[in-house]
C-alpha positions, 0 to 999 in steps of 0.5 A: 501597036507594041513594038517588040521587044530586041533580045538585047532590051529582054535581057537588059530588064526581064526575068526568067522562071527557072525551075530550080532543082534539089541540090544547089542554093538559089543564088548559085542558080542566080550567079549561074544565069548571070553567067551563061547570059554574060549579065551584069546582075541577077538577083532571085525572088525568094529564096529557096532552101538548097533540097526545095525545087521549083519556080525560082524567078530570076531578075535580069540586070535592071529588073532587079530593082523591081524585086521588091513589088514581087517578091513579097507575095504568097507561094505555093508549096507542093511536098511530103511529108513523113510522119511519124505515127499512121493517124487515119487521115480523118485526124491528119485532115481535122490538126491540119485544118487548124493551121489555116489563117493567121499562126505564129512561126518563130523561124528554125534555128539555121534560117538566116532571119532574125529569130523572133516570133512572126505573125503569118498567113496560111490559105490552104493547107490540104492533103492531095495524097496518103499512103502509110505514113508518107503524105502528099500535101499542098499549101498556099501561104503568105510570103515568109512562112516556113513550110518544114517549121509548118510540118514540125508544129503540125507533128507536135499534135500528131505525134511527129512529122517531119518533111521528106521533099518540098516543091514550089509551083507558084511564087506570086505572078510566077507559076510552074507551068512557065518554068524552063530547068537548067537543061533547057536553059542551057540549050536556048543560051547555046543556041543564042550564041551561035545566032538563033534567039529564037528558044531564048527569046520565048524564057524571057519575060518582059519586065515592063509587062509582068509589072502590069500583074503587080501594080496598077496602071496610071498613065501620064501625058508626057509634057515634061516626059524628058524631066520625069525620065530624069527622076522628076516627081509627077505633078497633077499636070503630068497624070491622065487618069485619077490614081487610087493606089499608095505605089502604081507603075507610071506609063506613057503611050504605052511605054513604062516610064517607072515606079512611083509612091504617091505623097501628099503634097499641094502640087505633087501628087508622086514621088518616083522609087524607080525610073527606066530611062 
């Protein structure tokens, strides 16, 4: 049997899905969590642009050096779009179909990135909504896509578009339906202060168990666990189960013991990128 997690051991490595509002920068949201949580460390999953909304995970103190098998994974954008003639939405349907897969984006002017052409991946890009020329859409895109630089290259086929309001509801395993606002956020730190765990303990995600959705699962024996806690590479010795995967996350008896990236070597079969001792 799992034992449950202490309030104390949640904020020391979890996440928290925070519904971001329009307005304030992500890592102002970040530096605000860290703060009412009295935190050594935040970091956020993918940032979001000051006036997009939505699910922007939150890492806690030790959580934030898993950012990295996170972060990279596809989002889902819901939004209106403006544009600038009233095409019928049969044309709108037919331009916007042409966008799915592989495009080339070069990033706007005020990004932070590296102006340089980028190869990425659009899953779906549909209308859910027209009305004039306001458009309710949705797209699921590969990790680093601009979704206003998306409008704007669909517009120069139209005649003109541009974003009106941006959502995100999915940013890899972290989706909307999990998300708690600032309000709520607020209420249940409140409420912790003055002893009752209980609101806050339901927004934390275990970090040990959302690194399950993310990597695969390669169990060790534990006979040499006090130097394998200690950075010690995994040997053929130390593995139960055959690995498959280049990257995996390392547990024993049902407890994470870390993250690991597999080397060719005679004897040693991984070499840890992150060890939770």
């Amino acid at each position: 049997m799992v034992k449950k997690k202490t309030i104390k051991e949640l904020l020391e490595f979890g996440f928290i899905n925070i519904d971001k509002p329009s307005g304030p920068t992500s890592f102002s949201v970040g530096q605000f969590v860290k703060k009412e949580l009295n935190l050594r460390k935040t970091s956020h999953l993918g940032t979001l642009d000051p006036k997009v909304s939505g699910v922007l995970p939150i890492a806690l103190n030790r959580a934030c050096k898993l950012n990295e098998y996170f972060m990279h994974k596809d989002k889902v954008y819901v939004g209106i779009m403006r544009l600038h003639e009233d095409v019928s939405e049969k044309i709108l349907k037919k331009e916007m179909k042409k966008f799915i897969g592989k495009i080339v984006q070069l990033p706007p002017v005020r990004s932070r990135v590296k102006r340089a052409e980028r190869i990425r991946e659009i899953k779906n890009f549909e209308i859910l909504e027209k009305e004039g020329k306001n458009v309710l859409f949705v797209a699921d895109v590969e990790a680093g896509s601009y979704i206003r630089k998306l409008i704007h290259d669909l517009g120069e086929k139209i005649g003109g578009a541009h974003m009106l309001e941006l959502r995100r509801t999915r940013a890899g395993i972290f989706e909307e339906k999990d998300i708690v606002n600032l309000y709520d956020f607020e209420k249940a730190v409140e409420e912790y202060k003055k002893g009752d765990e209980k609101s806050l303990r339901k927004i934390i995600d275990d970090a040990e168990e959302m690194i399950k959705k993310v990597l695969p699962i390669v169990e060790i024996n534990g006979r040499d666990l006090k130097h394998v806690l200690t950075g010690k590479p995994l040997t053929k010795k130390d593995v139960v189960n055959e690995i498959k995967d280049e990257k995996f996350a390392a547990f024993f008896d049902e407890r994470f013991i870390g993250t690991y990236k597999t080397v060719e070597d005679e004897w040693i079969v991984a070499k840890p990128e992150f060890v939770k001792n």
